[in-house]
Structures are given as structure tokens and as C-alpha cells.
C-alpha beads as a LAMMPS data file, in Angstrom:
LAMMPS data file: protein, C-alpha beads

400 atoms
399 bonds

1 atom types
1 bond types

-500.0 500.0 xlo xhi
-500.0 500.0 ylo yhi
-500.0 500.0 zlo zhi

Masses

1 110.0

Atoms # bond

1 1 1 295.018 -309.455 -113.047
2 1 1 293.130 -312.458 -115.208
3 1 1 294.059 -313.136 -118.115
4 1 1 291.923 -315.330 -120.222
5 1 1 292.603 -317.313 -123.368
6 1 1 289.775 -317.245 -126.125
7 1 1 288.236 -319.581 -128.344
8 1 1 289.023 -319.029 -131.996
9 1 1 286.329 -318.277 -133.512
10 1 1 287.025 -317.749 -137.227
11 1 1 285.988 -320.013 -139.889
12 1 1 287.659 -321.735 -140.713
13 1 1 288.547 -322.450 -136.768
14 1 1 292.461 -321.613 -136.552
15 1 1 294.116 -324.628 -134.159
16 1 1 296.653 -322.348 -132.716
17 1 1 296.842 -320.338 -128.881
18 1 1 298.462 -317.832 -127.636
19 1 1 299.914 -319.709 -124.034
20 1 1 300.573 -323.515 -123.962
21 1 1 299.525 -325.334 -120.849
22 1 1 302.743 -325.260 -118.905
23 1 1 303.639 -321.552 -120.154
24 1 1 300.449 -320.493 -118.521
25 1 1 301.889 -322.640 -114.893
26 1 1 305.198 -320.799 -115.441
27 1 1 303.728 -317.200 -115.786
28 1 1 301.649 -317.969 -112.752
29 1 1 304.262 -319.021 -110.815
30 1 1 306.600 -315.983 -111.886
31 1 1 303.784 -313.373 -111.420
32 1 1 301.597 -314.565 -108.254
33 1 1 299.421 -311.361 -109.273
34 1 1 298.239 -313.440 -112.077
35 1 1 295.635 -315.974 -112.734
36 1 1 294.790 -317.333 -115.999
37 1 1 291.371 -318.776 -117.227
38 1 1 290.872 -320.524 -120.103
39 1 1 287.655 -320.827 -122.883
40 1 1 286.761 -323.843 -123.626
41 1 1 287.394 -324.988 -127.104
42 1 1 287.187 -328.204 -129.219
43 1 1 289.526 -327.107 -131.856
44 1 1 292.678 -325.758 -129.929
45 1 1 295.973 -327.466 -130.277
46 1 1 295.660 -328.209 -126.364
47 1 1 292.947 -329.732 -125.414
48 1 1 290.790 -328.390 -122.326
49 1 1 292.149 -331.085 -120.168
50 1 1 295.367 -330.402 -120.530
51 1 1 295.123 -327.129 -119.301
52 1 1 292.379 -328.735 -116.504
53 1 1 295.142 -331.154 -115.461
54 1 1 298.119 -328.238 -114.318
55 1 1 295.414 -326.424 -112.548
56 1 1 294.312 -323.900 -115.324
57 1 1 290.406 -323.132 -114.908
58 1 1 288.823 -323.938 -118.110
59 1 1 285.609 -321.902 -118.518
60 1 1 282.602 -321.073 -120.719
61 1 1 283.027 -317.513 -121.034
62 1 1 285.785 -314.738 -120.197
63 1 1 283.285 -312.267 -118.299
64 1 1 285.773 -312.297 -115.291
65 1 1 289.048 -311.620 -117.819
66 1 1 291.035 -308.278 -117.382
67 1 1 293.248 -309.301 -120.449
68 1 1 292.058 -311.594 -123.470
69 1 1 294.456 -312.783 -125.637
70 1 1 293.405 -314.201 -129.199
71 1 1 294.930 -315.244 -132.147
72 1 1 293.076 -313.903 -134.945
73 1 1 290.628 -311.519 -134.898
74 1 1 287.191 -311.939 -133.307
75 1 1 283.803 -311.367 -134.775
76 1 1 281.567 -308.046 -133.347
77 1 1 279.177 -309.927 -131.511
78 1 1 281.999 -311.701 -129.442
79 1 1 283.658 -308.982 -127.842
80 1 1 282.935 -308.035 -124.717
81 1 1 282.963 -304.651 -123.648
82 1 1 285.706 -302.762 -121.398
83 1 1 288.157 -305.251 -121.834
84 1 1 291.675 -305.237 -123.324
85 1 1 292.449 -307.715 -125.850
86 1 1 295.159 -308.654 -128.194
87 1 1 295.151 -310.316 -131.051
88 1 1 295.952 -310.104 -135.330
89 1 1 293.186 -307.615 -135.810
90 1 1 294.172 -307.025 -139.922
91 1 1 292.667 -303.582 -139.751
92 1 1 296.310 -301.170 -139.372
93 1 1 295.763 -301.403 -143.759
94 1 1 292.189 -300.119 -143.574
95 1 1 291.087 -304.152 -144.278
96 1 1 287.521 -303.161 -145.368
97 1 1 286.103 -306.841 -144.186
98 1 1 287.377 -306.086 -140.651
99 1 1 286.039 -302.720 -140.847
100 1 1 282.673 -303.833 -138.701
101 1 1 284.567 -305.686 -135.586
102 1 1 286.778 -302.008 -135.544
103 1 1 283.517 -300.136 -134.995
104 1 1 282.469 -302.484 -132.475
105 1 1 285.740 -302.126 -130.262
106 1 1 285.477 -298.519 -130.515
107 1 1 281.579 -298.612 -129.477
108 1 1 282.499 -301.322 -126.852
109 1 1 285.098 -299.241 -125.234
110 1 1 287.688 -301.915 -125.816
111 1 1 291.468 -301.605 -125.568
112 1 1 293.056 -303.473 -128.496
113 1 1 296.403 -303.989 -128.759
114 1 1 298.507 -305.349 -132.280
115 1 1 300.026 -308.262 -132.129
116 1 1 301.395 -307.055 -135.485
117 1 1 302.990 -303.407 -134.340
118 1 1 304.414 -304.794 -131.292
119 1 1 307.858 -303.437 -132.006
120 1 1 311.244 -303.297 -130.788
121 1 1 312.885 -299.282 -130.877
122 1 1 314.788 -300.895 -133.952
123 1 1 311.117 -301.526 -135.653
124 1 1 311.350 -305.341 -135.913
125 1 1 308.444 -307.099 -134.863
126 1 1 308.647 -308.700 -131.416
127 1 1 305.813 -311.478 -132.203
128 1 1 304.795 -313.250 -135.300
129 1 1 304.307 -316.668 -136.905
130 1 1 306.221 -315.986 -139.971
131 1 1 309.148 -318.272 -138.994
132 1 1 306.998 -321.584 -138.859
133 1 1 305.283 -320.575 -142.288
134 1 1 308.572 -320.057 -143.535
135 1 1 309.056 -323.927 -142.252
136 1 1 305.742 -325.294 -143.001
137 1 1 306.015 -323.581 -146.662
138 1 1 309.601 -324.844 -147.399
139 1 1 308.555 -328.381 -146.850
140 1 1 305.515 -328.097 -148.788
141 1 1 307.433 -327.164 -151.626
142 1 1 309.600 -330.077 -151.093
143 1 1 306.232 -332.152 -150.610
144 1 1 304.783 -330.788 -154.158
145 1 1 308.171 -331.051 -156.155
146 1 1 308.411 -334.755 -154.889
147 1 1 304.685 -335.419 -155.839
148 1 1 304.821 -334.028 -159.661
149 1 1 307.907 -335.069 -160.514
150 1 1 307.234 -338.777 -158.928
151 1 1 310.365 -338.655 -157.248
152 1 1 309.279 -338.905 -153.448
153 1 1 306.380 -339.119 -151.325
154 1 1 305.701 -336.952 -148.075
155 1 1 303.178 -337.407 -145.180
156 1 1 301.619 -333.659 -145.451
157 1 1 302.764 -331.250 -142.463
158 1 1 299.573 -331.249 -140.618
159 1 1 299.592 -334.972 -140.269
160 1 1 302.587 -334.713 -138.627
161 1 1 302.794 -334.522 -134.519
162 1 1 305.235 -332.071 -134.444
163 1 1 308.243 -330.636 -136.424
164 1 1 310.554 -333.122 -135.636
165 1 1 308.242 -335.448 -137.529
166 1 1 308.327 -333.267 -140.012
167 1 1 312.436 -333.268 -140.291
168 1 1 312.266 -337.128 -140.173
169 1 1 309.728 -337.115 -143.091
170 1 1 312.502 -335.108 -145.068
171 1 1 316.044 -337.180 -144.112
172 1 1 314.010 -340.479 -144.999
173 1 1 313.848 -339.601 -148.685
174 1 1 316.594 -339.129 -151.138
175 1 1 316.113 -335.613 -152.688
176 1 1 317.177 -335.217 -156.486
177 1 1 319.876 -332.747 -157.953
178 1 1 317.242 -329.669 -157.926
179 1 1 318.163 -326.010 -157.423
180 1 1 316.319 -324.306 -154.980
181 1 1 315.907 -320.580 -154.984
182 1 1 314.348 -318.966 -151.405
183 1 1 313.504 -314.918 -151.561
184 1 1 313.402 -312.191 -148.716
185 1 1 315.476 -311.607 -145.391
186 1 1 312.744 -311.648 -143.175
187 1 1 311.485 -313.765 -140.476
188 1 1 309.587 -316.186 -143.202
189 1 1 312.822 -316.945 -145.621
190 1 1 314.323 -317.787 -142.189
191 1 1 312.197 -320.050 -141.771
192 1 1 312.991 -321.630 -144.681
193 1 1 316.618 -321.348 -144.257
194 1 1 316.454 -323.361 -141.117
195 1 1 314.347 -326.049 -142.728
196 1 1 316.830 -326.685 -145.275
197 1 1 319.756 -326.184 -143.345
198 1 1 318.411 -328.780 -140.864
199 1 1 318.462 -331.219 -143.602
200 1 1 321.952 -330.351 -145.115
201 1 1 321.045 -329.317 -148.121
202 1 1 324.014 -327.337 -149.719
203 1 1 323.742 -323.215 -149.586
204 1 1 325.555 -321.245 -152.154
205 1 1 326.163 -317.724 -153.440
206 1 1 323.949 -315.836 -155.962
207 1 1 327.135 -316.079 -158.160
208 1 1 327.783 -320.102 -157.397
209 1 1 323.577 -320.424 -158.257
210 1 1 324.367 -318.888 -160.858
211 1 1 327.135 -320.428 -162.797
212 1 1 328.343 -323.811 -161.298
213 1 1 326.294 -326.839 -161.993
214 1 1 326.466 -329.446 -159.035
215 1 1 325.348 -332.617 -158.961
216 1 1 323.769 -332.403 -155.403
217 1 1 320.975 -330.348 -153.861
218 1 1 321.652 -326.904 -153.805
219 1 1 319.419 -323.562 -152.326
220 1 1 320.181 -320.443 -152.426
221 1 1 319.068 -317.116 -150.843
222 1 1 318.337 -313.713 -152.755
223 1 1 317.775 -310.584 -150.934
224 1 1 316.512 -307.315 -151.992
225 1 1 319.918 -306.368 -153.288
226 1 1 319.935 -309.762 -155.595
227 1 1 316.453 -309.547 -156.474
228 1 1 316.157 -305.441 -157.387
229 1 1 318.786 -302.961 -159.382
230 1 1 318.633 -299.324 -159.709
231 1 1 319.029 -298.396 -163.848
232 1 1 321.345 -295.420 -162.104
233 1 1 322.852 -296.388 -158.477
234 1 1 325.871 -297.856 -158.793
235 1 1 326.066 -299.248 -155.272
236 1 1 323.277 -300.791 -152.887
237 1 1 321.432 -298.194 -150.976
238 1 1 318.866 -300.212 -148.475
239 1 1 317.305 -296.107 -147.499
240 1 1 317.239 -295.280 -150.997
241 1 1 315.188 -298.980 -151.778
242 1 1 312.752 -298.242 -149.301
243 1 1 312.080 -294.914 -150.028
244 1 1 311.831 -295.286 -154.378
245 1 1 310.963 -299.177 -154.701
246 1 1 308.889 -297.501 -158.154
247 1 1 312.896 -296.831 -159.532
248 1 1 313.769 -300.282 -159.240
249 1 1 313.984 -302.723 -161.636
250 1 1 313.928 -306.823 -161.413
251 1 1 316.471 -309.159 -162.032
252 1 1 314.634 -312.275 -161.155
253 1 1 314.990 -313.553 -164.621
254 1 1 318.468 -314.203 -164.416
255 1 1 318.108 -316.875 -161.635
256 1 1 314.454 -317.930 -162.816
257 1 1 316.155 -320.238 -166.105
258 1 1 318.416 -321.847 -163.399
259 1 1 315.821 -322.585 -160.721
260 1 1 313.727 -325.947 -159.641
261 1 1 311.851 -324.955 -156.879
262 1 1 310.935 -321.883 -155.504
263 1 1 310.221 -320.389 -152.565
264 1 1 309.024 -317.013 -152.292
265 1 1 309.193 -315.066 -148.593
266 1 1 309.494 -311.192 -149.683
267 1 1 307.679 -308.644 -148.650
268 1 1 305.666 -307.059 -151.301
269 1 1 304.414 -303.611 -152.120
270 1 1 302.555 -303.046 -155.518
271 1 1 305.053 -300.019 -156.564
272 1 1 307.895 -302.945 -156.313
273 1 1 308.282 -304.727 -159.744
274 1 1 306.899 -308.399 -159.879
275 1 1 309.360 -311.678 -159.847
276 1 1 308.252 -312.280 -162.964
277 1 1 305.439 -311.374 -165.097
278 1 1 302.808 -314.130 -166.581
279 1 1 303.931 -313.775 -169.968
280 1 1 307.422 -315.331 -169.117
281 1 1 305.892 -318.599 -167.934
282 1 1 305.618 -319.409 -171.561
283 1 1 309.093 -318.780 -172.577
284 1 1 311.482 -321.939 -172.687
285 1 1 313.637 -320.088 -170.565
286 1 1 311.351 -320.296 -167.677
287 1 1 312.432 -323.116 -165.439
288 1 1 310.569 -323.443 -162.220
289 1 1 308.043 -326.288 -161.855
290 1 1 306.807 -325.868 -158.318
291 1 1 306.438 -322.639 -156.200
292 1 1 306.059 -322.640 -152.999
293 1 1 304.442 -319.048 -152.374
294 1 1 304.423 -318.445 -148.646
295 1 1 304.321 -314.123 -148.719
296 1 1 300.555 -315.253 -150.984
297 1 1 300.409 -311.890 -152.084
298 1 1 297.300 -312.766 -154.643
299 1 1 298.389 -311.503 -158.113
300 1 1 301.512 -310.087 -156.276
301 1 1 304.965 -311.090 -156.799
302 1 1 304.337 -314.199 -157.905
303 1 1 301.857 -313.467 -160.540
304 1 1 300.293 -316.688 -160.813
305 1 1 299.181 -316.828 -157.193
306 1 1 295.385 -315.939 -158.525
307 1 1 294.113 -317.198 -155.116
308 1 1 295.357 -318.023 -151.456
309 1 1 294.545 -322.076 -150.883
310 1 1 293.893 -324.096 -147.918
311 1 1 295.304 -326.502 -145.884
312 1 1 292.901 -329.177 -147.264
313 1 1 293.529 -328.369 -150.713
314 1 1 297.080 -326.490 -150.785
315 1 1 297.922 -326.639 -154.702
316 1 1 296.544 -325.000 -157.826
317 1 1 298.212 -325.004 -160.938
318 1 1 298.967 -322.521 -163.985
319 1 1 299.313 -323.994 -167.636
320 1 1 302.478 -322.791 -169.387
321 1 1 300.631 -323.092 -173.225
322 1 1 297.294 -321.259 -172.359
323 1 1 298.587 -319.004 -169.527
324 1 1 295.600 -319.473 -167.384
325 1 1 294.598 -321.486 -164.373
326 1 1 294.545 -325.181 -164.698
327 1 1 294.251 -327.981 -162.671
328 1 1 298.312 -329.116 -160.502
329 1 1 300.612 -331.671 -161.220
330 1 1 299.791 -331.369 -164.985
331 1 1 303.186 -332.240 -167.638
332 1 1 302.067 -328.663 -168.798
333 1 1 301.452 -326.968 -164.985
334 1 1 303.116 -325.095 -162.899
335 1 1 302.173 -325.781 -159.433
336 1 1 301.562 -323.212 -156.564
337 1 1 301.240 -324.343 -153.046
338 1 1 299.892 -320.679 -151.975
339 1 1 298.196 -321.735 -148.309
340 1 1 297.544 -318.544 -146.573
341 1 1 298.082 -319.837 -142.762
342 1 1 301.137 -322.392 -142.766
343 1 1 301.833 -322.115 -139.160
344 1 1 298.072 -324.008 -138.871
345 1 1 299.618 -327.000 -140.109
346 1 1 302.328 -327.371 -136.769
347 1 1 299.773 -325.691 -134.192
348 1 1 301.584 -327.063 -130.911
349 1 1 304.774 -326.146 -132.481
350 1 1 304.346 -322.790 -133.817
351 1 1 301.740 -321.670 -130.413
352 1 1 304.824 -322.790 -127.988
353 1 1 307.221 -320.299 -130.176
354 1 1 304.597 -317.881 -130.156
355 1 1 304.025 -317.849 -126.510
356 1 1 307.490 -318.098 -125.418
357 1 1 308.180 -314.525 -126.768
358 1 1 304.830 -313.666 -125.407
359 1 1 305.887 -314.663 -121.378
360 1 1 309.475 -312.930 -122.410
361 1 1 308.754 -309.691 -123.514
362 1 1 305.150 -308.527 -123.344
363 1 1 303.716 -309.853 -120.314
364 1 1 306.396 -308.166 -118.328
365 1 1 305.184 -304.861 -119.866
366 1 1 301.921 -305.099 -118.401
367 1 1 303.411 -304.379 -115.363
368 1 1 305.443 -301.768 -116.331
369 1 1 304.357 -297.957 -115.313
370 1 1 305.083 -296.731 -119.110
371 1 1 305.602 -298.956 -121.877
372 1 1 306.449 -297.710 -125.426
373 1 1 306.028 -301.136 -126.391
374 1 1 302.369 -301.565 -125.450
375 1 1 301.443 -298.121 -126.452
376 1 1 302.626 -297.868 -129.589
377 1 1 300.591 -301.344 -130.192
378 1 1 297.700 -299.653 -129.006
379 1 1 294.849 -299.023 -131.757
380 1 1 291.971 -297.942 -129.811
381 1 1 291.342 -296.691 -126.186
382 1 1 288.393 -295.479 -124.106
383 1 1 286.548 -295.360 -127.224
384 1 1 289.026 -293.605 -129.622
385 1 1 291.231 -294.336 -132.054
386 1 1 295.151 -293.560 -130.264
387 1 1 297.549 -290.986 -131.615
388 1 1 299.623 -293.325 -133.491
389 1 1 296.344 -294.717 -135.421
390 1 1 294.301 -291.796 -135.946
391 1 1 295.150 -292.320 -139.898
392 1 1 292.152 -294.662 -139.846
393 1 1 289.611 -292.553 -138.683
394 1 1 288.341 -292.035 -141.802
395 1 1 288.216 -296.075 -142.670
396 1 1 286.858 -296.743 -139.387
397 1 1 284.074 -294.278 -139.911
398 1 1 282.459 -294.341 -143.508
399 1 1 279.711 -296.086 -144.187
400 1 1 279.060 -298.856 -146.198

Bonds

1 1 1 2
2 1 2 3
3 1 3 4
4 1 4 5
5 1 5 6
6 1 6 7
7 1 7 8
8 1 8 9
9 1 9 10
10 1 10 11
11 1 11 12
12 1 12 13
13 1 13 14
14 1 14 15
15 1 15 16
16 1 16 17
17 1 17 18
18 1 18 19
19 1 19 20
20 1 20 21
21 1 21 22
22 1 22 23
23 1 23 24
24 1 24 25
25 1 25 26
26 1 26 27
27 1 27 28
28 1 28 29
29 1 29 30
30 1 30 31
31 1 31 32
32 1 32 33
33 1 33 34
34 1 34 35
35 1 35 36
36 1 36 37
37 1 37 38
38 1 38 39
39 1 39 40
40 1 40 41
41 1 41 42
42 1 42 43
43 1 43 44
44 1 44 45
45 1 45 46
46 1 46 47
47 1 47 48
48 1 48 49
49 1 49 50
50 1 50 51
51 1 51 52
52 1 52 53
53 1 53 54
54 1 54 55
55 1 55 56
56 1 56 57
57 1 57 58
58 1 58 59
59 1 59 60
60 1 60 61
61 1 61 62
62 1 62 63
63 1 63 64
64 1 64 65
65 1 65 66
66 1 66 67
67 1 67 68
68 1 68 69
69 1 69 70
70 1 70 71
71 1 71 72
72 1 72 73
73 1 73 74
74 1 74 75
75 1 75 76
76 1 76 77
77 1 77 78
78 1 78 79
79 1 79 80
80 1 80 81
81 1 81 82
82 1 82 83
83 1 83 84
84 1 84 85
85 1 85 86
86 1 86 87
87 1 87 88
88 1 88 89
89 1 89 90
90 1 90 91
91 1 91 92
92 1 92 93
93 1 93 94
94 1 94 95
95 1 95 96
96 1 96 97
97 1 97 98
98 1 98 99
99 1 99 100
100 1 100 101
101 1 101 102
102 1 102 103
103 1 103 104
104 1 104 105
105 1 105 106
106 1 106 107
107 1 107 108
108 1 108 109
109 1 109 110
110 1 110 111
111 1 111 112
112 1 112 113
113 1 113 114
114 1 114 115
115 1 115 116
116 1 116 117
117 1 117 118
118 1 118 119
119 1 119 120
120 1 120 121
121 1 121 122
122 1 122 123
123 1 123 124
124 1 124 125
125 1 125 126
126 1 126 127
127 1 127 128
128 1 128 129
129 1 129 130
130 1 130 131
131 1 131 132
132 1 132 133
133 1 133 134
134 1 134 135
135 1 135 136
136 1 136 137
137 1 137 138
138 1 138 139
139 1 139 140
140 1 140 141
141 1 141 142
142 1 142 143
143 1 143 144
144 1 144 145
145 1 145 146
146 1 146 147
147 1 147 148
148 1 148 149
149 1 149 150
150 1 150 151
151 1 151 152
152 1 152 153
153 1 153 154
154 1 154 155
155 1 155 156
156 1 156 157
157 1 157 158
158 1 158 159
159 1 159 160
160 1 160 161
161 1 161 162
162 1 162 163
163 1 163 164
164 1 164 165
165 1 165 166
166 1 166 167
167 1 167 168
168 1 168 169
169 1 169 170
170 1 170 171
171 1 171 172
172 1 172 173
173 1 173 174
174 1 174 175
175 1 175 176
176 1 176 177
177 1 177 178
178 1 178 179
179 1 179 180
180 1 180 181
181 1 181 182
182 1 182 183
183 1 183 184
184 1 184 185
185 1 185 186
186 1 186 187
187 1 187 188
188 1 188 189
189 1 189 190
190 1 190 191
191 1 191 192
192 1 192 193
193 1 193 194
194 1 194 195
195 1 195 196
196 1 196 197
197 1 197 198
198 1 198 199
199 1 199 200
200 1 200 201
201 1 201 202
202 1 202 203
203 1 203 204
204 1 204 205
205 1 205 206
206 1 206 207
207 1 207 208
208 1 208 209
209 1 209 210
210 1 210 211
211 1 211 212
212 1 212 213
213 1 213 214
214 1 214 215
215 1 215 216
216 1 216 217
217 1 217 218
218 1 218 219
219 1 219 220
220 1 220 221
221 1 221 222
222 1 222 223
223 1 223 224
224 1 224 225
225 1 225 226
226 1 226 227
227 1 227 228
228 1 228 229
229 1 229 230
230 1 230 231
231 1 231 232
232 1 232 233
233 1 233 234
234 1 234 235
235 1 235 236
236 1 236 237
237 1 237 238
238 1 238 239
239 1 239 240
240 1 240 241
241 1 241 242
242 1 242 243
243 1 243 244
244 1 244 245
245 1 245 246
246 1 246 247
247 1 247 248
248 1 248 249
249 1 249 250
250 1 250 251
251 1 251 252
252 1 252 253
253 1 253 254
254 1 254 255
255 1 255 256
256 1 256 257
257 1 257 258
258 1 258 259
259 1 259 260
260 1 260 261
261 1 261 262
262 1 262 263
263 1 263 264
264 1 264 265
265 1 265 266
266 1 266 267
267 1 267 268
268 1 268 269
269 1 269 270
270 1 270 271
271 1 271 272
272 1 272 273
273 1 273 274
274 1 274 275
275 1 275 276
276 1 276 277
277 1 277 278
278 1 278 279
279 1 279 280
280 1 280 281
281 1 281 282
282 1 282 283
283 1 283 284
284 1 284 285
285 1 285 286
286 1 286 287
287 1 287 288
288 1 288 289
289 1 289 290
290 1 290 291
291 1 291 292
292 1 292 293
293 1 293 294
294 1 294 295
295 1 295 296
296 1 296 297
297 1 297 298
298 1 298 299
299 1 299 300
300 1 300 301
301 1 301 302
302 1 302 303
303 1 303 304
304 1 304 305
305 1 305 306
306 1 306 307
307 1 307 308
308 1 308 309
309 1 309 310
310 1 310 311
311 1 311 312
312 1 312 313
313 1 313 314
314 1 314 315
315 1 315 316
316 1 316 317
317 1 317 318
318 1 318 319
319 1 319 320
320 1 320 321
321 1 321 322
322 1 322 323
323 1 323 324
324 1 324 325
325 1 325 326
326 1 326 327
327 1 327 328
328 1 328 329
329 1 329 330
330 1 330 331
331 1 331 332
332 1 332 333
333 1 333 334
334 1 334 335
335 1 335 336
336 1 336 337
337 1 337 338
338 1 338 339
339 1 339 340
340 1 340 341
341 1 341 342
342 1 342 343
343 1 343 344
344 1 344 345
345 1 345 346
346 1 346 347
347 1 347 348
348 1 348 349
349 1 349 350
350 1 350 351
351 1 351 352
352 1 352 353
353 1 353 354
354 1 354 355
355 1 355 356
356 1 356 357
357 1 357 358
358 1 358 359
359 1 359 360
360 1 360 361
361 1 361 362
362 1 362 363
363 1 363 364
364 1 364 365
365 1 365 366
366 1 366 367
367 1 367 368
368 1 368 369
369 1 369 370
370 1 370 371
371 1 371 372
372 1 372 373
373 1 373 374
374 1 374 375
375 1 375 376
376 1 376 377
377 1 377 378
378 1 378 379
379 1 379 380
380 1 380 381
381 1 381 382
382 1 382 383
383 1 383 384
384 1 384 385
385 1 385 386
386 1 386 387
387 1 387 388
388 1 388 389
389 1 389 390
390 1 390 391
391 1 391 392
392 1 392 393
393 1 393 394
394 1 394 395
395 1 395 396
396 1 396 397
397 1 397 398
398 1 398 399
399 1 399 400
């Protein structure tokens, strides 16, 4: 079996890679039956020569591959037929700009396999990057509250060599008495949680948040049950939530006249109701000056997210008086750090996690005579769509 690593190929080029140097060693010493090639790129975290020095073949194309594992998603003309890849392929929500490469796989006869619905039987996700944009985006915030309110300065997160620079950066400066709300119970707000746990900074109730003033650093965290009420249920039903998010009702506002900073990791569906809606933003009651919007759900929850940013220019800004766009780190601005691929900024970092829960739980199953796993992650095979994907049939064959 060869497995190759691919170039990213997106634009712009994404830094990060499925196997690090010495994971690919490791695997190959665990399963002899393996080899592993590797495409050379000029962008990836790991250089060629790093791979080139353990012994890993570093190659200009992936002809000879079984198994090609990617990142992101790959443009038509770059697949190659019969083979099996996996990678973020942003089609499983009928993504219409993705539609093309979809009809490609399908005429190429490729097996594709979703990083994304790789599931455990309990239907959390087995892979992801969410926990280092949960990192990356905490420490943004940090970066952008420092930087408006002149109180500290910050090297940016993808000038730093690793995450442990990125902790040092954050225990050199002296944070203020801010109040620091982080939303969602998922992998990203994790993320988060770690950062500022790492760095001491005090965690309290919904009720502390709420009414104690401390003269410290405080964060807290708000779930669905702090962030949503029923007008009816009297006590929290998470089947219920799922099942009617159009009953519910927010209760951001009560936190949002209280809060300095925040940083927003739910997961949001347009029939759930908004954190806020623009019109508050004008209010006096409306307190926070920097959001750090990780979930970047454009005109989502955080209503003033009007556009995902970049790396190279992570901030835009929202004026409070004329409720429209305006230009960050304005007196009269609130300022959105809204970069859509976070984990970008700690590549070596984030690819390491990444592949370590690669090498633990999916490479074994391609070994395996029946896995759930892999099937159930399967979107197309010998030219058609699988069982468990069949729902984009129609997506995958309209025409433009």
C-alpha cells in the first residue's frame, strides 16, 4: 500500500499536511506493508528535505499512490483517476463552488473519503482542526483587544515558531481587568479554554460573570443552555434543542453589557436566533469592543461578521453610530478578527495534532476487513455517489 502526501493546491496555498516527517517513519515502521511518498511542495510546513532526510521519497507526482491524503480540497484537473483520497472536500452541504471537483471524482472513478464525517458510533468527529482555531482565535482576540485599547503589543500567531511561542508572547504582558466571554462546547471553545487556562486567567460561572465585579481577568464559558431559553420548557432539554432550535429564544444580551472581549465558537444554524442583532450595537448597553469570531459564520451569529478575513489582514471593523462597515481600531469601531483558517497560522503545530489522530485511528482501519468508520466517510465509489450520500445526487448533477 503507498500512500502519498499531496501538494496543496488551493489559493491561497494552505501551509498545513496531513503526516509530519517522523509520523510518516513511525507508520512505516508499525505497518511494514506501507510506504509513503511525498509531493513536492514549496509551501508545506515541512520542508521536502525534511521528509528527504528520514528516508521519505519526495516526488513530482503521486501516479504510483494507492491512498492520497490532502488537506483541503483539490481542483478537477488535479485528481487522478482510480485513486482513493481524503481530504475536506466542503461538498456534504451541496457547496455549489465545489460542485465541479464532485463531478470530476465521480467521472474519475475516485474513492473520496470525509475527513469531516469521520465519526465515532457516538457521532463526534474523530479528526478536525477546530481545537487549534479555537487557540489561534483566542489569542487573536487577546492580540486585537491589546492593539485598540493600547494596552499591549503581540507578535501575530503566524510569526510565531510554534505554540509555545505563542504562550510566551501572552505571560510576557500584563493583561488588564477585562471580562472575557467564550461561546459553544465544541472542539473550537476548547480550544480557547485551553489557551486561557494555560495562562491562568480566572474562569467563573455564568452567575459569577454575571454579578461579581473582580478586579482581575476573568472568562467565562456559555453553552447552549446559557446562551438559548425555551418561552415554555421549564428545564433544559439538549433533544428537544436540537430538534426545535426555531422555538428558542436568545439570552445573549444579558451577558453582552458585561462583556470585553468576545469569543464566539458555536455552531450555527440559520433557524437558531442570532447573539445579537445589528441594531443593538448602537445601544449604550452594548459592551464588547473586540470579537474574536472563530465559527465566521458570515452574517451569522455574530451579525457583524459581513466577511471572513485573512491571515494577512485579520481585522475589519463595524461603526457603532452609522451601523455599517468601517475601517478597525476606530474610538467608534467594533473590531472583528473573523480569519476563516486559524489553524494556518501554527501549521507545524496544528498538522502534528492532526496527524497524530490520523496514525491512531484511521490508518489502522485501512486494514481492517469492514470498517463503519471508513464507510460511513465514504462519498463516492466506483463512480457513484454511496448510500449514506445519495441526498446529493441531485446537487451533484444539475447543471449550471
Amino acid at each position: 500500500m503507498i500512500i502519498g502526501l499531496s501538494r496543496e493546491r488551493k489559493n491561497p496555498p494552505d501551509n498545513r499536511v496531513a503526516l509530519s516527517p517522523i509520523q510518516c517513519l513511525a507508520l512505516q515502521q508499525r505497518y511494514p506493508q506501507i510506504s509513503i511518498i511525498v509531493e513536492s511542495s514549496p509551501t508545506r510546513c515541512f520542508s521536502d528535505a525534511s521528509y528527504e532526510e528520514l528516508g521519505i521519497p519526495v516526488v513530482e507526482n503521486l501516479e504510483t499512490a494507492d491512498i492520497i491524503l490532502n488537506i483541503k480540497e483539490l481542483p478537477a484537473d488535479s485528481l487522478l483517476a482510480h485513486k482513493t483520497y481524503f481530504f475536506f472536500s466542503h461538498t456534504i452541504k451541496k457547496q455549489p463552488y465545489n460542485k465541479g471537483m464532485l463531478q470530476s471524482i465521480l467521472a474519475k472513478n475516485i474513492r473520496l473519503i470525509d475527513y469531516e464525517v469521520l465519526r465515532y458510533e457516538n457521532g463526534q468527529r474523530v479528526l478536525g482542526f477546530g481545537r487549534f482555531a479555537g487557540l489561534v482565535g483566542a489569542y487573536n482576540g487577546l492580540l486585537v483587544y491589546g492593539k485598540k485599547h493600547n494596552l499591549f503589543s503581540l507578535k501575530p500567531a503566524n510569526q510565531c515558531k510554534s505554540y509555545a511561542e505563542v504562550l510566551s508572547q501572552l505571560t510576557s504582558v500584563q493583561l488588564p481587568n477585562m471580562r472575557i466571554v467564550i461561546t459553544g462546547g465544541g472542539r473550537v471553545s476548547q480550544g480557547a479554554l485551553d489557551l486561557l487556562r494555560a495562562i491562568n486567567i480566572r474562569e467563573v460561572s455564568p452567575n459569577q460573570f454575571l454579578h461579581i465585579d473582580y478586579e482581575e481577568p476573568v472568562f467565562v464559558q456559555l453553552n447552549s443552555p446559557d446562551l438559548y431559553v425555551h418561552p415554555t420548557l421549564k428545564a433544559w432539554d439538549t433533544k428537544h434543542f436540537y430538534q426545535f432550535h426555531h422555538e428558542y429564544q436568545g439570552q445573549f444580551s444579558a451577558y453582552c453589557g458585561r462583556t470585553d472581549l468576545l469569543i464566539n465558537g458555536i455552531y450555527w444554524t440559520e433557524d437558531l436566533p442570532r447573539l445579537f442583532e445589528i441594531s443593538e450595537t448602537q445601544q449604550a448597553g452594548y459592551v464588547p469592543s473586540v470579537i474574536a469570531d472563530i465559527s465566521c459564520d458570515v452574517e451569522g451569529s455574530v451579525p457583524i461578521t459581513y466577511k471572513a478575513t485573512s491571515i494577512a489582514d485579520p481585522v475589519i471593523g463595524w461603526s457603532r453610530t452609522k451601523l455599517e462597515p468601517c475601517d478597525p481600531y476606530q474610538a467608534d469601531s467594533i473590531d472583528v478578527m473573523s480569519v476563516g483558517n486559524l489553524p494556518n497560522e501554527l501549521p507545524k503545530d496544528a498538522s502534528e495534532e492532526f496527524g497524530e489522530m490520523l496514525s491512531l485511528h484511521i490508518i489502522p482501519e485501512l486494514f481492517a476487513a469492514h470498517s463503519r468508520l471508513l464507510e460511513e466517510a465514504t462519498i463516492t465509489d466506483g463512480g457513484k455517489l454511496t448510500a449514506h450520500f445519495e441526498y446529493l445526487s441531485d446537487y451533484v448533477h444539475e447543471s449550471d
